[in-house]
KETOR-411321 format. One record per residue (C-alpha): residue number from 1; chain; z, y, x. Coordinates in Angstrom, 3 decimals, decimal comma, m for minus. Layout:
PT	NUM	A	Z	Y	X
...
This chain:
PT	1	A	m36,619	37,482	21,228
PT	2	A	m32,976	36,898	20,010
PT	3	A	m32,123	33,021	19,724
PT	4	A	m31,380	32,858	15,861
PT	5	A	m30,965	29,103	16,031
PT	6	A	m26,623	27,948	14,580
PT	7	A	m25,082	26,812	17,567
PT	8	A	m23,326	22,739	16,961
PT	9	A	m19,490	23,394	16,872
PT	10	A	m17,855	20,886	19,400
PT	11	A	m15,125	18,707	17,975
PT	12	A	m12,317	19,242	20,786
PT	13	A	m11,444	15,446	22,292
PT	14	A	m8,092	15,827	20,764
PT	15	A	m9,529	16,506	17,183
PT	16	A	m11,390	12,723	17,820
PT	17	A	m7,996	10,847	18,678
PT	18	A	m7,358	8,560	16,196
PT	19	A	m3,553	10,239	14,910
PT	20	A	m2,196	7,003	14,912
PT	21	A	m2,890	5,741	18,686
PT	22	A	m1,827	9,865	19,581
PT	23	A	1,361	8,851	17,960
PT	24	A	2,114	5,576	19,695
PT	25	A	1,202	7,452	23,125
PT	26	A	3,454	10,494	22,287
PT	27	A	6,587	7,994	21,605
PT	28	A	5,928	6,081	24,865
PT	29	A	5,310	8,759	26,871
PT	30	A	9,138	10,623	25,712
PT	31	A	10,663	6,857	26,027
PT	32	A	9,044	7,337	29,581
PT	33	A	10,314	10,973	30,109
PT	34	A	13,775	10,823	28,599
PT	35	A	14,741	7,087	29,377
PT	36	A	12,585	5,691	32,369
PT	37	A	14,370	2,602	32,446
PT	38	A	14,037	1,663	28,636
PT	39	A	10,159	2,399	28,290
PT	40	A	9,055	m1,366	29,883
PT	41	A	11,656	m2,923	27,038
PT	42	A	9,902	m0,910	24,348
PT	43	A	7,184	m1,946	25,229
PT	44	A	7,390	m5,423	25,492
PT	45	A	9,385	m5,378	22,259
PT	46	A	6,596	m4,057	20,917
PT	47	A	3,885	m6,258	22,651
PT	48	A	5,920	m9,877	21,266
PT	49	A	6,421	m8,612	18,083
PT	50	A	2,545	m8,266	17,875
PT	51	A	1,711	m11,286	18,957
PT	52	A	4,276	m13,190	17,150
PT	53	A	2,558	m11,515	14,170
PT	54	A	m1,456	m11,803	14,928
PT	55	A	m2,110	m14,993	13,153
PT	56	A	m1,206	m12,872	10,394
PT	57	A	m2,966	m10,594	10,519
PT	58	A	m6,386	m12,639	11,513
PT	59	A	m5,343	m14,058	8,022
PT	60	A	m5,564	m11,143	6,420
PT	61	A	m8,475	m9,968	8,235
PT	62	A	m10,630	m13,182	6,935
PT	63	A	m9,013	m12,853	4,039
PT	64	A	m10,167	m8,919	2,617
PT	65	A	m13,991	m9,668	4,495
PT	66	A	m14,497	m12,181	2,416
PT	67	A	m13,069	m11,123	m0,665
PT	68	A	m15,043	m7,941	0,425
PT	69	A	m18,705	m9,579	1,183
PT	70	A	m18,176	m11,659	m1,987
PT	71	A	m17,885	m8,547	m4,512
PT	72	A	m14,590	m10,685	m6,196
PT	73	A	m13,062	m7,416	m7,037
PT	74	A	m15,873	m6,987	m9,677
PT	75	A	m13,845	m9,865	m11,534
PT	76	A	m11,427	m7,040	m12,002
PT	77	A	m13,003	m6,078	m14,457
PT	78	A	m12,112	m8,742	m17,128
PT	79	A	m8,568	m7,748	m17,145
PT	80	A	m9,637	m4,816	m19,189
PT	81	A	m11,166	m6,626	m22,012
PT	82	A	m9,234	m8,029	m25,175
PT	83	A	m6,505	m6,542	m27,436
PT	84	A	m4,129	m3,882	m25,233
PT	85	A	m1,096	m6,441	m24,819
PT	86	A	m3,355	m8,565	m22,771
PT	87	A	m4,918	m6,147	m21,078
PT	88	A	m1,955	m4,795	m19,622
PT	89	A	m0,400	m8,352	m18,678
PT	90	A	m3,666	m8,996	m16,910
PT	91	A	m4,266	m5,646	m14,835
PT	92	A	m0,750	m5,963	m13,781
PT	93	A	m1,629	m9,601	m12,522
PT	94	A	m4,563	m8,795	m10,392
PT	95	A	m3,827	m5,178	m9,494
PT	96	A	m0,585	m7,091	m7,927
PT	97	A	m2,753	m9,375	m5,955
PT	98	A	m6,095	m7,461	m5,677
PT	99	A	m7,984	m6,386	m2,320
PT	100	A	m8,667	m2,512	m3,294
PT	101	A	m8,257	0,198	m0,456
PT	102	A	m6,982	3,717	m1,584
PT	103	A	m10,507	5,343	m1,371
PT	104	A	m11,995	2,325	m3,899
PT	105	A	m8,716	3,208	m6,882
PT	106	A	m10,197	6,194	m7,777
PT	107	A	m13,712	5,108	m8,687
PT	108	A	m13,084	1,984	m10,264
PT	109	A	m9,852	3,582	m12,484
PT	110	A	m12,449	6,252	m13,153
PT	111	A	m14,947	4,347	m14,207
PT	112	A	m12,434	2,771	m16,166
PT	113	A	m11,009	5,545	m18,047
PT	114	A	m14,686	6,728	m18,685
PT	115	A	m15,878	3,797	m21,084
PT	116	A	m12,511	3,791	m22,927
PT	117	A	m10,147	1,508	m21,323
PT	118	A	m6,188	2,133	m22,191
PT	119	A	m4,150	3,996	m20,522
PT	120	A	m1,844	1,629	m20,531
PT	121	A	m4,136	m0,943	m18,387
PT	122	A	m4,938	1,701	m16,125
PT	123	A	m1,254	2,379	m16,239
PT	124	A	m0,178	m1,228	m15,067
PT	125	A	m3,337	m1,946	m12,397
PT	126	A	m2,104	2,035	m11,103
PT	127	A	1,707	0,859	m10,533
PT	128	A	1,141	m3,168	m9,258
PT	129	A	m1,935	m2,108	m7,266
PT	130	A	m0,569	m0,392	m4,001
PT	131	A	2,314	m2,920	m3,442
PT	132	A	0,955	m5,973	m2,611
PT	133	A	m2,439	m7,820	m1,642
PT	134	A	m3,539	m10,145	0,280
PT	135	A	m3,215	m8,302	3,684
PT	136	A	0,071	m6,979	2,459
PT	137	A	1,270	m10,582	1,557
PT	138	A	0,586	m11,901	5,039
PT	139	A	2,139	m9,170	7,177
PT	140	A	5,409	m9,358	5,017
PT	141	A	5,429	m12,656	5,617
PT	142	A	5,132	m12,430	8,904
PT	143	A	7,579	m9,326	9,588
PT	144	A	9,594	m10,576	6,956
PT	145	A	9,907	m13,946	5,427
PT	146	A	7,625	m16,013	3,041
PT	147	A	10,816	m15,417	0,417
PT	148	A	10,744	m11,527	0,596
PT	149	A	6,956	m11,469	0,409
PT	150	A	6,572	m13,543	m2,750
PT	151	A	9,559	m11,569	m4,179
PT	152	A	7,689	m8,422	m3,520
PT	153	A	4,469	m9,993	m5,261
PT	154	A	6,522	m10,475	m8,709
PT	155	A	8,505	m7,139	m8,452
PT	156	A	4,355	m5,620	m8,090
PT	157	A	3,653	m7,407	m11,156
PT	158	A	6,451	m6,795	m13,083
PT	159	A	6,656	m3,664	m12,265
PT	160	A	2,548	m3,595	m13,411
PT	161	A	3,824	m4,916	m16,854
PT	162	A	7,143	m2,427	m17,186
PT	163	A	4,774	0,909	m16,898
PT	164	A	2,070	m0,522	m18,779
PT	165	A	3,881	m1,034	m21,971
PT	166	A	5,761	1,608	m21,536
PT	167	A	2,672	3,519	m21,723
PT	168	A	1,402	1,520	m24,731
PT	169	A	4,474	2,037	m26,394
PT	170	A	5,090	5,686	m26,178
PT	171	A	1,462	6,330	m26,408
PT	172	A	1,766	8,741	m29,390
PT	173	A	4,318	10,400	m27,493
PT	174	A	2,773	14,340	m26,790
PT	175	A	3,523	12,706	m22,998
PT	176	A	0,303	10,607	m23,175
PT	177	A	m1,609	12,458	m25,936
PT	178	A	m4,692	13,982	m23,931
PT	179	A	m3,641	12,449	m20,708
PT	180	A	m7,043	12,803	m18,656
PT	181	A	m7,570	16,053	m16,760
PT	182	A	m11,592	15,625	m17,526
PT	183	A	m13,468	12,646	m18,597
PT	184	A	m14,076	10,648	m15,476
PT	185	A	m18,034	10,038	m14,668
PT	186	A	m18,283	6,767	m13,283
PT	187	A	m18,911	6,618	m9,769
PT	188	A	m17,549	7,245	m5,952
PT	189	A	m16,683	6,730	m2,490
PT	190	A	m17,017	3,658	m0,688
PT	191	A	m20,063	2,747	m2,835
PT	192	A	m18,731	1,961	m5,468
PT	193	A	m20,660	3,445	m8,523
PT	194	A	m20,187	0,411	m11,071
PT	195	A	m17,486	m1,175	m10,202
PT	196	A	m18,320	m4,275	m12,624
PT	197	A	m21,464	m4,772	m12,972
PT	198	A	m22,136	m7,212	m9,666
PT	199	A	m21,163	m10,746	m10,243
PT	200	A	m19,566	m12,263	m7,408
PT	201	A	m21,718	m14,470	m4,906
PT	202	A	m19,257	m16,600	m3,057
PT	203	A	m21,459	m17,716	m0,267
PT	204	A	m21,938	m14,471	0,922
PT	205	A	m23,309	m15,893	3,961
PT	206	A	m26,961	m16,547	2,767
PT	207	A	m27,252	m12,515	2,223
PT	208	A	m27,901	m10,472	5,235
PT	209	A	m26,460	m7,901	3,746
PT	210	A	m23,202	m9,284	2,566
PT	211	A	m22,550	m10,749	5,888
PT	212	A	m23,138	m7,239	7,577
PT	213	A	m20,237	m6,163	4,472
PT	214	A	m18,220	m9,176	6,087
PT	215	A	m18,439	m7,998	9,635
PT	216	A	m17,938	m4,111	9,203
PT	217	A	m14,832	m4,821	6,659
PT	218	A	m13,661	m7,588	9,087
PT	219	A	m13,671	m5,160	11,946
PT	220	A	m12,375	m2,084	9,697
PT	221	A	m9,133	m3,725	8,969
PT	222	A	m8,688	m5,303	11,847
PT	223	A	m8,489	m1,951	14,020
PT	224	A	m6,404	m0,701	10,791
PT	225	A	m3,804	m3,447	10,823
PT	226	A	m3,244	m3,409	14,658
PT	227	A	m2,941	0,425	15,111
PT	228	A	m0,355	0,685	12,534
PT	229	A	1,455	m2,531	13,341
PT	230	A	1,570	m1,076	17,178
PT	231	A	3,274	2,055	15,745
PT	232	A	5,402	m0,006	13,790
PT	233	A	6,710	m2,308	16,614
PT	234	A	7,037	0,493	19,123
PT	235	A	9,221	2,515	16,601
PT	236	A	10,984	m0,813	15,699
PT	237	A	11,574	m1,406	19,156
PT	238	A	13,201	2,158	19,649
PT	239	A	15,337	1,010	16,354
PT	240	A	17,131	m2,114	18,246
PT	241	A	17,407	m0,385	21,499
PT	242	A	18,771	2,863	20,357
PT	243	A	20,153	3,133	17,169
PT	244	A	23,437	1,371	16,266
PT	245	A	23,649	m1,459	13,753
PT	246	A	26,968	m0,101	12,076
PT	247	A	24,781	2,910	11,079
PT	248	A	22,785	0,698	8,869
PT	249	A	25,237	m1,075	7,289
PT	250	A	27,254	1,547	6,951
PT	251	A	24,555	3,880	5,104
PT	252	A	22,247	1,114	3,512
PT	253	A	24,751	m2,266	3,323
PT	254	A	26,570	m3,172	0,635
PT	255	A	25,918	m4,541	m2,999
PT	256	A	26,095	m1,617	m4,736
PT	257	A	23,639	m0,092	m7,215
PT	258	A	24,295	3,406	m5,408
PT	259	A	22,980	1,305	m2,025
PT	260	A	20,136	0,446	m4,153
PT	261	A	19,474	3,616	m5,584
PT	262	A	19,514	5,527	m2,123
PT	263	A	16,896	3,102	m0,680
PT	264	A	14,275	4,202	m3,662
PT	265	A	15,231	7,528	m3,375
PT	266	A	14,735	7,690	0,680
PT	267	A	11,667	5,319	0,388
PT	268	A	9,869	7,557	m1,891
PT	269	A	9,192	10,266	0,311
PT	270	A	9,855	8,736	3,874
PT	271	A	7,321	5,730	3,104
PT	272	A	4,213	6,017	5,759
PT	273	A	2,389	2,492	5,285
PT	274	A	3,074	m0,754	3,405
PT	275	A	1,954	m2,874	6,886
PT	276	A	3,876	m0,390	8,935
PT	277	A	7,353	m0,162	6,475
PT	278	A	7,229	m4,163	6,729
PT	279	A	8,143	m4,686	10,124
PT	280	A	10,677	m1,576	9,848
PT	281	A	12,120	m3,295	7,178
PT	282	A	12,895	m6,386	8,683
PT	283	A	14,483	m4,580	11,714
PT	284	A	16,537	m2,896	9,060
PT	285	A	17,490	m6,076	7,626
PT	286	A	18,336	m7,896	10,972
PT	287	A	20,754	m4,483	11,021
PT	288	A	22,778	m4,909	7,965
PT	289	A	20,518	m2,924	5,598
PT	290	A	21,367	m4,905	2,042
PT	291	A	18,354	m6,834	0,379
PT	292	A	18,268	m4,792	m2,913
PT	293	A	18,099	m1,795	m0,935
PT	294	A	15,111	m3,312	1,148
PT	295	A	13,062	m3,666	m1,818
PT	296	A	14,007	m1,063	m3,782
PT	297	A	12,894	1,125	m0,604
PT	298	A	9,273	m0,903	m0,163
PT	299	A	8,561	m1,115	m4,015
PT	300	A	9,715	2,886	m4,717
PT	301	A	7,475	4,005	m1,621
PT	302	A	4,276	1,697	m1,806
PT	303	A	3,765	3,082	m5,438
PT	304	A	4,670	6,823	m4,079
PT	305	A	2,494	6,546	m1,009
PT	306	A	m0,054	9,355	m0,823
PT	307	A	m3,176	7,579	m0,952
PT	308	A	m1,674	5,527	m4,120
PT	309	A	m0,439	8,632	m5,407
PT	310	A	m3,260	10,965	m4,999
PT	311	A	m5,409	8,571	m6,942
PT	312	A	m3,241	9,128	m9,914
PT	313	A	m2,773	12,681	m9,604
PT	314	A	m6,645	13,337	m9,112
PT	315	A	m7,576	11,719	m12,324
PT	316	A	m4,387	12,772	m15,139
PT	317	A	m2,427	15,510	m16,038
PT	318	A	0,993	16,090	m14,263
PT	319	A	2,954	14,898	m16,974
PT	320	A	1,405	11,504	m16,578
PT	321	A	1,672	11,937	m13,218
PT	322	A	5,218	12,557	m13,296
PT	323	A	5,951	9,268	m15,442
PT	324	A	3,856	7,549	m13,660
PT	325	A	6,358	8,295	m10,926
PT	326	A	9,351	7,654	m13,162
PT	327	A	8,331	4,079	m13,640
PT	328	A	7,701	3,390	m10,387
PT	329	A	11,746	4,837	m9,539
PT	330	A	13,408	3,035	m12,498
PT	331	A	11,433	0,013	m11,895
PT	332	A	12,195	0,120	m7,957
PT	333	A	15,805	0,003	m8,627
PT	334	A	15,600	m2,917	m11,306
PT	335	A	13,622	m4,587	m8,992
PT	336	A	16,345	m4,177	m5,845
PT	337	A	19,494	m5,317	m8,271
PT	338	A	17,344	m8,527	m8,899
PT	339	A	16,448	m9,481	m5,089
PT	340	A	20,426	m8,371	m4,606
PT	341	A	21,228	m10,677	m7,071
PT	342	A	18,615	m13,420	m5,800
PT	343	A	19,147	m13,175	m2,447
């Protein structure tokens, strides 16, 4: 009798390497290969840099578990209630400072969109949201400076505020008319299906459950932070040892609006990860890359980033899509002249 049962494909062991850690051991192992002598500095660049950085990141660990086992993000919510001027002010005000990961966007803008909020709202939440939370705020900080970070945190708003009434305002514009690509049914990943209906419970503690939600998100973002952070420090440490500081200033110093321009332009497409670009960033810095450019690069690429990005694209029409990108270039450039300016 013929065996008729399906036979279990096998996942190859390279198919089950996280693609971040393969990355990191790829880059050490060519350091190894090309430059023997160079690989232990890389590394231990890489290894201070990290630890100079960790109480940072068990910051923002704490920080998003919490926030997490608590259900705060259902408080969200209120930002889309009350006439559309102060709807918009608000999204961009918490979507600037909210804890949502890329996966949890989509549902909660969908649900959103389904029960009639404006565009505009959604617009402002979409643009502020990606750039800066409380994870974000700690690592720039850290890689950074306290200065840059908070700098960041008004450029997320403000740039929050600039699409959102742009939105509202050219609303009857045939660019927004009919801007969904199907109404949205409320519900999604993560498990998230209404995203405010739960009121918060702040001692999340007494609930089994919510400290299970405090422990799995803990650990989540705690193996998230320190993979990419590794990457980032190991190709930061590649940056000081091999690549010469008159290249930076020669392509990305200066005061100039062109300077400022180019970094939104390369930071669009080149941007991997806000807690990865941070440290980068501030290697750039140390190297003579000018301020506006700096922030022009982080602001233009968090809002361009794929997971931000997709959760636009999957839930409008590509003309919305495209000016949703257009805010996010004109508003990265206003936002380096001002930290040029500032700084």
């Amino acid at each position: 009798m013929a065996d008729t049962t399906t036979p279990i494909p096998r996942t190859s062991w390279l198919a089950r390497i996280d693609r971040v850690w393969l990355a990191i051991g790829i880059i050490v192992l060519l350091v190894a290969l090309i430059d023997t002598a160079q690989v232990d500095d890389v590394l231990i660049f890489a290894a201070k840099a990290l630890a100079g950085t960790m109480p940072f990141i068990a910051f923002a660990v704490l920080a998003i578990a919490y926030l997490k086992a608590t259900g705060a993000e259902n408080l969200l919510a209120k930002a889309f209630e009350g006439n559309p001027a102060r709807m918009i002010v608000m999204a961009a005000l918490l979507g600037g400072l909210s804890p949502f990961c890329s996966c949890e966007v989509i549902p909660f803008i969908a649900a959103l969109l389904a029960v009639g909020a404006p565009l505009g709202a959604v617009m402002a939440f979409w643009l502020a949201s990606p750039l800066m939370d409380p994870a974000m705020f700690a690592i720039t900080t850290g890689a950074i400076s306290m200065e840059f970070a908070l700098a960041k945190t008004v450029a997320a708003i403000a740039l929050g505020m600039f699409g959102g009434f742009g939105t509202l305002l050219l609303s009857g514009t045939p660019v927004f008319t009919n801007p969904l690509r199907e109404k949205p049914a409320v519900g999604g990943c993560c498990g998230v299906k209404a995203p405010f209906s739960a009121k918060p419970v702040w001692k999340f503690w007494r609930d089994s459950d919510r400290v299970a939600i405090f422990r799995s998100a803990g650990l989540e973002n705690a193996t998230f932070l320190l993979k990419w952070l590794t990457l980032a420090y190991v190709i930061e440490g590649l940056m000081v040892f091999y690549m010469p500081a008159d290249l930076i200033a020669n392509v990305l110093g200066g005061t100039g609006i062109g300077t400022i321009m180019l970094g939104a332009l390369v930071g669009m497409p080149a941007y991997l990860n806000g807690y990865a670009a941070a440290p980068l960033i501030g290697d750039l810095l140390d190297q003579g890359m000018a301020n506006g450019a700096a922030m022009s690069f982080m602001i233009a690429g968090g809002v361009s980033s794929i997971p931000a990005a997709i959760a636009v694209w999957a839930l409008v029409k590509p003309r919305v899509f495209a000016a949703y990108l257009g805010f996010a270039l004109t508003g990265s450039i206003l936002a380096g002249m001002a930290w040029q300016l500032m700084a």
